[in-house]
Z-matrix of the N, CA and C atoms (Angstrom, degrees):
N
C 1 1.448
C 2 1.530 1 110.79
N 3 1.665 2 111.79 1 -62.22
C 4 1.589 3 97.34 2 167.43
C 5 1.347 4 125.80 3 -50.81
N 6 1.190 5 120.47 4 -22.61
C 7 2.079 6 127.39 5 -173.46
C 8 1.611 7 95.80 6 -59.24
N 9 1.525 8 102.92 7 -56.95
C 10 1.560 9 107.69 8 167.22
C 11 1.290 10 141.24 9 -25.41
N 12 1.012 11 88.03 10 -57.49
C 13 1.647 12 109.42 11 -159.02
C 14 1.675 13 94.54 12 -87.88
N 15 1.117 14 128.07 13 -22.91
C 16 1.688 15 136.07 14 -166.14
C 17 1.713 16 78.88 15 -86.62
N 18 1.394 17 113.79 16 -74.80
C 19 1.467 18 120.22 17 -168.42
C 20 1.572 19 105.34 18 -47.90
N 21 1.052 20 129.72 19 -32.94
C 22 1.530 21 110.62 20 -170.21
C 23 1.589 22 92.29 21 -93.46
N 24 0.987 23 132.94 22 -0.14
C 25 1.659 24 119.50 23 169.37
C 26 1.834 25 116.25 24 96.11
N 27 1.763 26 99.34 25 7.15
C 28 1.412 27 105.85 26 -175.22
C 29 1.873 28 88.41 27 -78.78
N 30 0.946 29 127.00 28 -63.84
C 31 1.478 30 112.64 29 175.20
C 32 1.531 31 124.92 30 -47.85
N 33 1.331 32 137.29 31 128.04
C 34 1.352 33 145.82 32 173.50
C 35 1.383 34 91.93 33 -76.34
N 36 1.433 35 107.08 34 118.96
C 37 1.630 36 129.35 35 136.36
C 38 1.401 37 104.10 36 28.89
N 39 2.057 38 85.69 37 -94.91
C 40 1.991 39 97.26 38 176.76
C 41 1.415 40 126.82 39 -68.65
N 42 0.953 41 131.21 40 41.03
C 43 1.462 42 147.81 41 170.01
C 44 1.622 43 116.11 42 -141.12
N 45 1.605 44 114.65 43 5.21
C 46 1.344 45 82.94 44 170.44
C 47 1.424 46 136.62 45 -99.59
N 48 1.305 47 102.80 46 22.36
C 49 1.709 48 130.10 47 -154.62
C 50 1.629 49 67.09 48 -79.81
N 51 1.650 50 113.86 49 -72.92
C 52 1.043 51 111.82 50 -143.30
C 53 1.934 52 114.17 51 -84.63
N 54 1.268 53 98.92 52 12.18
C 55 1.611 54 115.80 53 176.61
C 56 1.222 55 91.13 54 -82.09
N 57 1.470 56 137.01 55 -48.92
C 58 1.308 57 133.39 56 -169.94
C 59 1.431 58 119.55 57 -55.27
N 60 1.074 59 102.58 58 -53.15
C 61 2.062 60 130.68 59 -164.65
C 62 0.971 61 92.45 60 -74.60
N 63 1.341 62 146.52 61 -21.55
C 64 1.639 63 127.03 62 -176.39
C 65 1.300 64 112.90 63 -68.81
N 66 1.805 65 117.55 64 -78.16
C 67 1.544 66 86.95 65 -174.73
C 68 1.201 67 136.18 66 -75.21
N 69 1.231 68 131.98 67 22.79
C 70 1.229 69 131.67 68 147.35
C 71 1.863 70 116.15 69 -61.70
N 72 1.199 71 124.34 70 -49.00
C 73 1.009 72 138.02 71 165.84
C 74 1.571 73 115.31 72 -55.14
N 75 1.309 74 120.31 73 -34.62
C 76 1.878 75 127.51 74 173.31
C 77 2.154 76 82.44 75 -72.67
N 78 1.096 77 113.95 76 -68.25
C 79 1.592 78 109.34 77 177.02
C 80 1.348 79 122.47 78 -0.56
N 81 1.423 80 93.05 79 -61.10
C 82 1.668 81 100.33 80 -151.12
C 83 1.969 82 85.58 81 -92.93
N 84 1.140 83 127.14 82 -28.56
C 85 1.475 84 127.28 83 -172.16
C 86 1.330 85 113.77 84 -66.67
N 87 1.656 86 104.66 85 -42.48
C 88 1.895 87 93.54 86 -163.32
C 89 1.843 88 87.18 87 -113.88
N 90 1.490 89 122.16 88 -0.29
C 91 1.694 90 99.27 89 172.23
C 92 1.728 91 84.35 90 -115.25
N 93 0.863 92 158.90 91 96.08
C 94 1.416 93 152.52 92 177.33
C 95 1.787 94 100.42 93 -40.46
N 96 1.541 95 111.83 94 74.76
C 97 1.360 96 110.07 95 162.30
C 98 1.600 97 116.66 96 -63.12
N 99 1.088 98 115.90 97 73.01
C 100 1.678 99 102.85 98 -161.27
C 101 1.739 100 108.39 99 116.79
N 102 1.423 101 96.04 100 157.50
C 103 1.339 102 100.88 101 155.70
C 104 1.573 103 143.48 102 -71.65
N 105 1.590 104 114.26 103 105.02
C 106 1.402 105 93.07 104 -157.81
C 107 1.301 106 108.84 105 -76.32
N 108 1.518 107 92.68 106 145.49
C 109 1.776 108 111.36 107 168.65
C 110 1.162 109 128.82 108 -72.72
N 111 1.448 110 125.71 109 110.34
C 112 1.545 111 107.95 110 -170.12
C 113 1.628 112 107.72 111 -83.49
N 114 1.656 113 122.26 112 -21.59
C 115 1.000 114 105.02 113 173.85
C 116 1.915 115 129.39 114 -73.97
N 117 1.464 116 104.80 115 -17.63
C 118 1.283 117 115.12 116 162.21
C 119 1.499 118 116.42 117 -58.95
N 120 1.152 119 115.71 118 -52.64
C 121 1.878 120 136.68 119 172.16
C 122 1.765 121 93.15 120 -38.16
N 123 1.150 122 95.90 121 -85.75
C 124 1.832 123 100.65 122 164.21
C 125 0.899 124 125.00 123 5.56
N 126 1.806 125 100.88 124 -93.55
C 127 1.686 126 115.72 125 178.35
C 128 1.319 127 121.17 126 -48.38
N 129 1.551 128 122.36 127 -46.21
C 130 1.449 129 117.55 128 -170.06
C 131 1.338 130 102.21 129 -60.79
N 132 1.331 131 129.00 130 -54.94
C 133 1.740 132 140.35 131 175.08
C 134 1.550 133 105.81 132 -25.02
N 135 1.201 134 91.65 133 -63.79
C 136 1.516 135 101.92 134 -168.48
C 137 1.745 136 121.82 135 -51.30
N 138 1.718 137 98.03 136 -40.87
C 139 1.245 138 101.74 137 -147.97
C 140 1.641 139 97.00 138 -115.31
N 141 1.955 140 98.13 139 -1.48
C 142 1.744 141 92.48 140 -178.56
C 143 1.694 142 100.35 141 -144.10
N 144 1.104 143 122.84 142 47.30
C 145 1.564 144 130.04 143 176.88
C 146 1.462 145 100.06 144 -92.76
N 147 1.327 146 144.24 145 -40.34
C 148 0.974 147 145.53 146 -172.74
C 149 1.961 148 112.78 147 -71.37
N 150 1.301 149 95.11 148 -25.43
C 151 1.701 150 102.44 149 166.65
C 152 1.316 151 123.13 150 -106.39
N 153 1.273 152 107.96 151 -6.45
C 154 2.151 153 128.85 152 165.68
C 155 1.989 154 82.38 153 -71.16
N 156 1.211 155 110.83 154 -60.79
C 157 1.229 156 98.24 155 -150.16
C 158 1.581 157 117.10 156 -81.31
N 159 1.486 158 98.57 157 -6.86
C 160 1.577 159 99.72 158 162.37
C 161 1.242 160 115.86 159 -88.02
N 162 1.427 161 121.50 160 -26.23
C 163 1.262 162 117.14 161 173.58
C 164 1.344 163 117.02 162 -56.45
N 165 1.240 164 123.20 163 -31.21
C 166 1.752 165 129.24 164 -159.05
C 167 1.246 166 85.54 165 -92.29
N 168 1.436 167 135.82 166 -53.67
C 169 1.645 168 125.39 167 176.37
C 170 1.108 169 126.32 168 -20.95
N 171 1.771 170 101.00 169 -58.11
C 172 1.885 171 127.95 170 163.46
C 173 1.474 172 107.30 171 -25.16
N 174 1.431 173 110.43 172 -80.34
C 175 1.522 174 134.91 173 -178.47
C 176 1.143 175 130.37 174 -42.09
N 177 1.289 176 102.97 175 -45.49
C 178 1.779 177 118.21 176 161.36
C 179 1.480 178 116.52 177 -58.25
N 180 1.142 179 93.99 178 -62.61
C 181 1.805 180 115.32 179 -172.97
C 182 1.516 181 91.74 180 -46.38
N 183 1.202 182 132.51 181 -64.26
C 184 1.725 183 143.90 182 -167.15
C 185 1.620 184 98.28 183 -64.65
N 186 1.159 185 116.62 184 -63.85
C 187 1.646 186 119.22 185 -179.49
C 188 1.756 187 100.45 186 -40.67
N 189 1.574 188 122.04 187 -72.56
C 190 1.152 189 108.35 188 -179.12
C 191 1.644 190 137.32 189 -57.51
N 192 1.182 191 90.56 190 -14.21
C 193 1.947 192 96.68 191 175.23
C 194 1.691 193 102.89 192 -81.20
N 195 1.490 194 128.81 193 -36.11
C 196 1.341 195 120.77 194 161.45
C 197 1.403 196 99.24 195 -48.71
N 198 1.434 197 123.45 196 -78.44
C 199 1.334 198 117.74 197 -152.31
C 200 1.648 199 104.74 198 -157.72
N 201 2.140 200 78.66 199 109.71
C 202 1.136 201 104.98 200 -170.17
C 203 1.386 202 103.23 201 -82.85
């Protein structure tokens, strides 16, 4: 689904580092592959919310032009 969405151009360029890393990151959150780290949880927040939240801009923006 992300390969998609990168390939059809709904992902920007500079966001696809972090288009990638997400569901891996939903992975480990809602099946606990592992012990989750809260200080890892942390850091990414901290240091990548500003590209979570452009990414979802992306998604929205594309979701509503299918169907407004």
């Amino acid at each position: 689904m992300v390969k998609a969405l990168i390939e059809s151009g709904v992902v920007p360029k500079r966001l696809r580092r972090i288009a990638i890393a997400v569901p891996g990151m939903r992975n480990i959150l809602v099946h606990g592959y592992a012990e989750v780290r809260h200080d890892i949880i942390y850091e990414t927040l901290r240091t990548e919310l500003d590209e979570l939240g452009a990414l979802l801009e992306a998604l929205v923006r594309e979701a509503e032009e299918l169907d407004p």
